[in-house]
C-alpha positions in Angstrom: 102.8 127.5 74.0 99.9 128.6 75.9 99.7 127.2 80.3 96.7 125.9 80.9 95.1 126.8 84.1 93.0 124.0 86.2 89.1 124.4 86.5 87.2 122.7 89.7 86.5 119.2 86.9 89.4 116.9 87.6 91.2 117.3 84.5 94.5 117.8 82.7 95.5 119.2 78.9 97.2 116.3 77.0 100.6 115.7 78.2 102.2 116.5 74.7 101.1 120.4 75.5 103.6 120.7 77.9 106.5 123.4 77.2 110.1 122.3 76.7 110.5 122.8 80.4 107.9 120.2 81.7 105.9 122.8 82.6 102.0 122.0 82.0 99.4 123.7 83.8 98.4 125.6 86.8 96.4 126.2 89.6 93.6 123.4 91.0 94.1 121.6 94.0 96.0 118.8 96.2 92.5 116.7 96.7 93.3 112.7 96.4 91.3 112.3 93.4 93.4 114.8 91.5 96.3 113.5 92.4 95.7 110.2 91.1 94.8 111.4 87.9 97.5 113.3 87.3 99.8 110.5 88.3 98.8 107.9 86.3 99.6 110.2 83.5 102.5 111.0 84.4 102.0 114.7 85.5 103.0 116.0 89.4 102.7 118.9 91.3 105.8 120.9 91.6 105.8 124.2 93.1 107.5 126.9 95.9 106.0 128.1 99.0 103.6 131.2 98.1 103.6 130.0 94.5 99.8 128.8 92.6 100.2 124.7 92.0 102.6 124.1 88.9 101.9 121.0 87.3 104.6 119.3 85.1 105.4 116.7 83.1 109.2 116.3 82.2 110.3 114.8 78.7 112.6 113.0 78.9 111.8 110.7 82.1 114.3 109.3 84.5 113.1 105.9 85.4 114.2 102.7 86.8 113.2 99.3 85.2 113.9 97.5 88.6 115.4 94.4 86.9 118.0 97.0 85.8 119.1 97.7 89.4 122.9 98.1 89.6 124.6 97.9 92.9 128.4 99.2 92.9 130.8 96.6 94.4 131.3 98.9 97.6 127.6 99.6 98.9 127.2 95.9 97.7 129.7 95.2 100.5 128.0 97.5 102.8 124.6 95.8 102.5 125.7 92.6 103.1 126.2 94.4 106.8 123.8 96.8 106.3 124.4 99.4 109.5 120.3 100.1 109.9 116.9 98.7 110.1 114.9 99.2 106.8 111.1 99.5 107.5 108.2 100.1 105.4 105.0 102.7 106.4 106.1 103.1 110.0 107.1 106.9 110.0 105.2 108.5 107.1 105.3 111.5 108.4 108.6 111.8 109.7 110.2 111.0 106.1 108.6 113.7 104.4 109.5 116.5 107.2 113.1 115.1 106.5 113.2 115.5 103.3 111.9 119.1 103.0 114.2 119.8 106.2 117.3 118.6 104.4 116.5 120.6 101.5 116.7 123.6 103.8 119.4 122.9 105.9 121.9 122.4 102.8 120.2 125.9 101.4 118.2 124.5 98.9 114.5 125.4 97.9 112.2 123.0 98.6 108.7 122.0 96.9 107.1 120.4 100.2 105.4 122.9 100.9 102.8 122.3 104.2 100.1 121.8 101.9 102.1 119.3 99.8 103.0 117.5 103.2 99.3 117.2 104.2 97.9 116.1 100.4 101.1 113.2 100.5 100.3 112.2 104.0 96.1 112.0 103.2 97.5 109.6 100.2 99.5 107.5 103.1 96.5 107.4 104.9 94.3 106.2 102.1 97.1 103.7 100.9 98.4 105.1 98.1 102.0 106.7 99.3 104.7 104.3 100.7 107.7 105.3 102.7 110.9 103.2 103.1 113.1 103.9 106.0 116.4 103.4 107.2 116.9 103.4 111.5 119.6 103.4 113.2 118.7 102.0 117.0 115.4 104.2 117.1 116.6 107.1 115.2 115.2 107.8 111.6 118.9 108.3 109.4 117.2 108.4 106.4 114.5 106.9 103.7 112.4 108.4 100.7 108.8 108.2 100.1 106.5 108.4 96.4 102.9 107.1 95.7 102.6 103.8 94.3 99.6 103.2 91.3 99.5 99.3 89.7 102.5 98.3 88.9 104.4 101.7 88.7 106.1 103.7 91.8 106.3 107.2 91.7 109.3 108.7 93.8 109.1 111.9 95.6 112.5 112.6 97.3 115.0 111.1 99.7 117.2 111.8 102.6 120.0 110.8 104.0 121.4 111.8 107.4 123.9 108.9 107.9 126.4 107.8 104.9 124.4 105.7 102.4 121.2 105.6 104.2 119.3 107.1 101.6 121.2 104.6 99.1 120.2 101.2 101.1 116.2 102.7 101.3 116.8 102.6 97.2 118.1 99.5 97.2 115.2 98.5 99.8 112.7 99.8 97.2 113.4 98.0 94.2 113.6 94.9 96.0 110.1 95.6 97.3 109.1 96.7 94.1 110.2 93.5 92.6 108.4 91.2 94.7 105.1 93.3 94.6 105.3 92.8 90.6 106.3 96.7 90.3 107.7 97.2 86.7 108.7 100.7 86.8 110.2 103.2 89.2 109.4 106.9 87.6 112.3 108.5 89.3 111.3 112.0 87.4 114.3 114.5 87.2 117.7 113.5 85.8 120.3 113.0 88.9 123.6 111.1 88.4 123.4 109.8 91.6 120.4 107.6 90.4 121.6 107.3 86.9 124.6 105.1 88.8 121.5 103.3 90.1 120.9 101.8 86.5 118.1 104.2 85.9 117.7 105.8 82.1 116.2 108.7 80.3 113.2 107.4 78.5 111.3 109.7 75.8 107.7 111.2 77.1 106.1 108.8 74.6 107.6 105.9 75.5 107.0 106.4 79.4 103.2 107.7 78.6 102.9 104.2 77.0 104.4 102.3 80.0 101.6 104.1 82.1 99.2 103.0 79.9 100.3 99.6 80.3 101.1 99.1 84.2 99.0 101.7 85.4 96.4 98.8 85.3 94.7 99.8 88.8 93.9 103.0 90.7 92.6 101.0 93.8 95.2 101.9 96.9 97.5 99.4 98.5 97.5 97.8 102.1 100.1 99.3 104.2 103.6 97.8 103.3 104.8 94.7 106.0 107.6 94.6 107.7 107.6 90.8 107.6 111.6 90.4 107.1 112.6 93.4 109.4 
């Protein structure tokens, strides 16, 4: 099956094109309004340093339905102590260095590239990527970040530098996603450690028709509050 490669017009081969792998198309750009269309289809950039954009769209999905959040009975007991601070969109930035950092340090390859960092942190800016974070006194110990469209959240990565920070920013998450009338939580690659989170493999169909139905807005978000810190 043939790669597509990107011209300059903002658009994508249908998603069933892709190969067995995920893998869809190449080359293009990081520009906002690329982004967002791959997104709410369900495609993401997904490439190494020195590599042309790879654009991907994996079949089957991991996702989260949040109302299927499951909590095991011991970080249950830990969050009703939690050890940190959870805030929303105060250290963008900072998150996604972490997570490409930690990725490094533990001698794994990483995708954020520097250009990856700069097109998620123009998204921030414009409203449309979220971070969660988890502080310990005024050091960041761990959080995740992903780009948020209607009602669907699209997680990037996560990181973790204290024991279940990265686990209480999750939990964090779906409760925000809950009250902001988020239905789904597109968690992308299959990872046990999530799978223990409730989250499923769905077929590409069937998550190309829940983007259909709660991608219902492209329009950016406000900056999340921080009301209940």
């Amino acid at each position: 099956m043939p790669i597509y490669k990107l011209v300059p017009d903002i658009l994508f081969p249908p998603v069933t094109l892709a190969e067995a792998s995920g893998l869809l198309a190449v080359g293009g750009d990081l520009r906002p309004e690329r982004l967002i269309a791959a997104y709410r289809q369900g495609i993401f950039p997904w490439y190494s340093e020195g590599e042309p954009i790879l654009w991907w769209f994996i079949s089957p999905r991991l996702v989260l339905y949040p109302e299927e959040l499951h909590i095991a009975r011991r970080l249950r007991r830990t969050l009703r102590r939690p050890p940190f601070r959870v805030r929303f969109d105060t250290a963008f930035a900072a998150v996604i260095g972490q997570c490409a950092s930690s990725r490094l340090k533990t001698g794994q390859a990483t995708w954020i590239t520097e250009a990856m960092r700069c097109a998620y942190s123009e998204m921030h800016r414009l409203g449309y990527a979220h971070s969660v974070e988890c502080w310990l006194d005024d050091r960041l110990v761990g959080g995740l970040y992903g780009l948020r469209l209607g009602r669907v959240f699209f997680g990037e990565s996560m990181f973790s530098l204290e024991d279940d920070a990265s686990k209480i920013a999750f939990v964090a998450l779906v409760e925000r996603a809950m009250a902001l009338g988020i239905r789904l939580i597109d968690c992308q690659t299959t990872t046990a450690h999530l799978q223990r989170f409730g989250a499923r493999e769905i077929d590409g169909a069937l998550f190309s028709q829940d983007l259909r139905k709660w991608v219902d807005s492209t329009l950016p978000d406000e900056t999340w509050d921080n009301e209940n810190e």
